[in-house]
N, C-alpha and C positions, 0 to 999 in steps of 0.2 A: 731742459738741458738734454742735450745729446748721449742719451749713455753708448760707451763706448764698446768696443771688441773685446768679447774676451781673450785673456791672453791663453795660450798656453800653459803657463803655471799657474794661471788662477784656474784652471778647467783640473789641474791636476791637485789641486788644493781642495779643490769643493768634492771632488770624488776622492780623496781623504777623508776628509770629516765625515761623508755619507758612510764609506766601509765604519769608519769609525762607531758611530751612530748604530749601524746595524753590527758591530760587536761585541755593544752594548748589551743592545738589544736582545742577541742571542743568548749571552751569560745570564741575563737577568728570565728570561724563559728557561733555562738550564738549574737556573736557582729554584725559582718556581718547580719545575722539578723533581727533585731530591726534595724540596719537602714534602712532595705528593707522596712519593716511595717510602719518605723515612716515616710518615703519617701510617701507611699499611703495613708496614713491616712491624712487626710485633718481636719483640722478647720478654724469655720468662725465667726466672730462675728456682728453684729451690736446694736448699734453704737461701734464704734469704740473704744471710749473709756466712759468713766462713763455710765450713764442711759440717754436717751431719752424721753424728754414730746411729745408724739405724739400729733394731735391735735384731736378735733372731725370728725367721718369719715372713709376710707377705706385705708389700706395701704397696699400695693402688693408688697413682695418681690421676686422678680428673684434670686437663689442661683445660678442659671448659670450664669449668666452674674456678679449677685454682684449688682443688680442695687434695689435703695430702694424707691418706690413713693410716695409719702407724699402729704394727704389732700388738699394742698396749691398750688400742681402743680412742686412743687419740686423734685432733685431725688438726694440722696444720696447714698454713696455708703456701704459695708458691707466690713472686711479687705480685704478678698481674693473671688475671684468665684471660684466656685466649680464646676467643669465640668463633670457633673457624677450626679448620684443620689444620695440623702441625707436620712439620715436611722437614726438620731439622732437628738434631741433637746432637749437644756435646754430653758425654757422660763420665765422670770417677767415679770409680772405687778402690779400696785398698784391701779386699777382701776377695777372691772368688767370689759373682753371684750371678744366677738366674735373670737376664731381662728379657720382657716382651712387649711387643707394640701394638696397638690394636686401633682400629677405626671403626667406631659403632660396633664392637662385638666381635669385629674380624681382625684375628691376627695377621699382620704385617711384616712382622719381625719377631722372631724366636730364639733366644741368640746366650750363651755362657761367655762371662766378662771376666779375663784374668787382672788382677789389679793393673790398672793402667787407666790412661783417659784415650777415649772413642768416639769418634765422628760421625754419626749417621746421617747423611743426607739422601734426598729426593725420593724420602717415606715418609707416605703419609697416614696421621696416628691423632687420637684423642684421648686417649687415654693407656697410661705406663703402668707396668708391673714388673714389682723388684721383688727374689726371693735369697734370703739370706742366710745361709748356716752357721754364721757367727757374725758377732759385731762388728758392723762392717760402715765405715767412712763413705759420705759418695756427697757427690756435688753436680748439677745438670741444669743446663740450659735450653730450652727451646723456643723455635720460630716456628712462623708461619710460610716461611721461604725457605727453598727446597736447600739453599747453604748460607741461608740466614746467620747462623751459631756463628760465632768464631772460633779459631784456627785455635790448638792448642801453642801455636809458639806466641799468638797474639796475646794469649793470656798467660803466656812463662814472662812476654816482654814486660804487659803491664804490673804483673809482679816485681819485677827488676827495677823499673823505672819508678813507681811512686814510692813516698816513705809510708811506714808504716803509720799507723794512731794506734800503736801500742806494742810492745813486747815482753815475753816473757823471761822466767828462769826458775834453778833449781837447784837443789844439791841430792847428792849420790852416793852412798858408804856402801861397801859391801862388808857383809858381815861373816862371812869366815874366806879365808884365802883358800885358794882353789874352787868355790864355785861362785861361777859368774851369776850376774843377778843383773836384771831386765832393768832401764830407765825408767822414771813414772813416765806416766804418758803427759806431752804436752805437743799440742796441733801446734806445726809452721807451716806459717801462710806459703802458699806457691812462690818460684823460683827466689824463696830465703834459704842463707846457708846458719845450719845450727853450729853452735861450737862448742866442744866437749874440753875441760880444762883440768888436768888433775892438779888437785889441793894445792900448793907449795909448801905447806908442812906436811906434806905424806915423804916418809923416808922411803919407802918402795917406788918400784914401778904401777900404774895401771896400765891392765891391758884391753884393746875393743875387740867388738868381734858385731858381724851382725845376726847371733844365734847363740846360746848358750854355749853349744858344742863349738864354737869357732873360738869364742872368747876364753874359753879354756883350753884351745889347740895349740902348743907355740909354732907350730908350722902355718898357720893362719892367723893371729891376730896381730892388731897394731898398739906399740906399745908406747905411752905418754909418761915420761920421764915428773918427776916433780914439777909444777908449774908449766908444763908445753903443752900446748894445745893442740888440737886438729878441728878441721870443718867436715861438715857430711848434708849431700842436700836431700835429706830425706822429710817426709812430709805428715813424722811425728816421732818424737825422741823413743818410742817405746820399741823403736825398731834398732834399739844399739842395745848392745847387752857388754855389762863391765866384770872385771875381774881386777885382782891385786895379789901385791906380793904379803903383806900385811892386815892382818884385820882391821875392819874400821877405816882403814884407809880410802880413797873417793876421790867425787868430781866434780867440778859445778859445771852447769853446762845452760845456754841462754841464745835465744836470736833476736 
């Protein structure tokens, strides 16, 4: 049989499908890819999971090995070792403290951290020293990629966005009116808001404050009527300090 001419739209048809094909093509090499990259790219974190009270002292991490020394003589570990050089860090603390970075022996970075979280990129380090003059909270991540770590708002979002596997709570009395008296301490996970409640059988006021001296200042603190509440996004209740009009009187407070 005679095959015929191609037409026009069938020439433009077949050079569809080809771009088509090589679209394909390319996404599926792109796919390929990214798992090359997500393959070498390394993260590491310690602790493991929530925040760590370091205690007073030196603490020396090994990213090679993963190994974590602790003040007390202790060693725990971080998730994974890193067998390579590290070229990224996110770091908390809630404390002033001392860090330094080293590679094979050589310091890289030398650096005092006011409580806050810190990004260090495009240093390269194998091993960390934390020094602490009080007990101090911290949490850190590192890579092997110069901005490996992620962002602190990536980790206020993922806080926001998933639910929790588990919350706490408490109660709060102060025992003589006029001096304010410190929260127990209870750790809230990143971007949760805690809520502080006074009693609804308290026939006084409570007042906040976040310092002793504030919470017994009336030109500074804030004052929770019987049963009203407020929120505060701090990242552990022992940072709110209370006061009352009455003894004994209190708050429960939970996230």
């Amino acid at each position: 049989m005679e095959e015929s001419e191609p037409t026009l739209k069938g020439i433009i048809a077949n050079m569809a499908n080809l771009m088509l094909s090589i679209d394909e093509t390319l996404l599926n090499i792109l796919d390929a890819l990214g798992g090359i990259e997500e393959g070498i790219t390394l993260l590491s974190n310690y602790p493991r999971t929530g925040k760590k009270t370091l205690g007073i002292g030196i603490i020396n991490i090994n990213t090679v090995s993963g190994d974590v020394s602790l003040t007390d003589g202790t060693v725990e570990h971080m998730t994974t070792p890193i067998d390579g050089v590290c070229r990224s860090l996110l770091f908390y603390c809630n404390r002033e403290v001392d860090l330094e970075l080293n590679k094979d022996g050589m310091t890289t970075l030398s650096t005092s951290i006011a409580p806050s979280w810190m990004r260090y990129m495009d240093i390269p380090f194998n091993s960390i020293k934390i020094v602490t003059t009080v007990a101090t909270k911290v949490y850190l991540i590192v890579s092997n990629v110069k901005d490996g770590v992620p962002t602190m708002d990536r980790l206020i979002q993922k806080g926001l966005d998933e639910n929790l596997s588990s919350w706490d709570h408490e109660h709060k009395t102060v025992t003589a009116a006029g001096t304010a008296e410190q929260l127990d301490a209870m750790e809230v996970p990143s971007g949760i808001y805690m809520t502080v409640r006074a009693f609804t059988k308290n026939v006084g006021n409570i007042y906040v404050g976040n310092s002793k001296a504030n919470a017994e200042d009336v030109n500074k603190r804030l004052k929770l009527q019987p049963g009203e509440s407020s929120s505060y996004k701090v990242d552990d209740a022992d940072l709110i300090w209370i006061d009352a009009d009455n003894d004994g009187e209190g708050v429960e407070y939970w996230y």
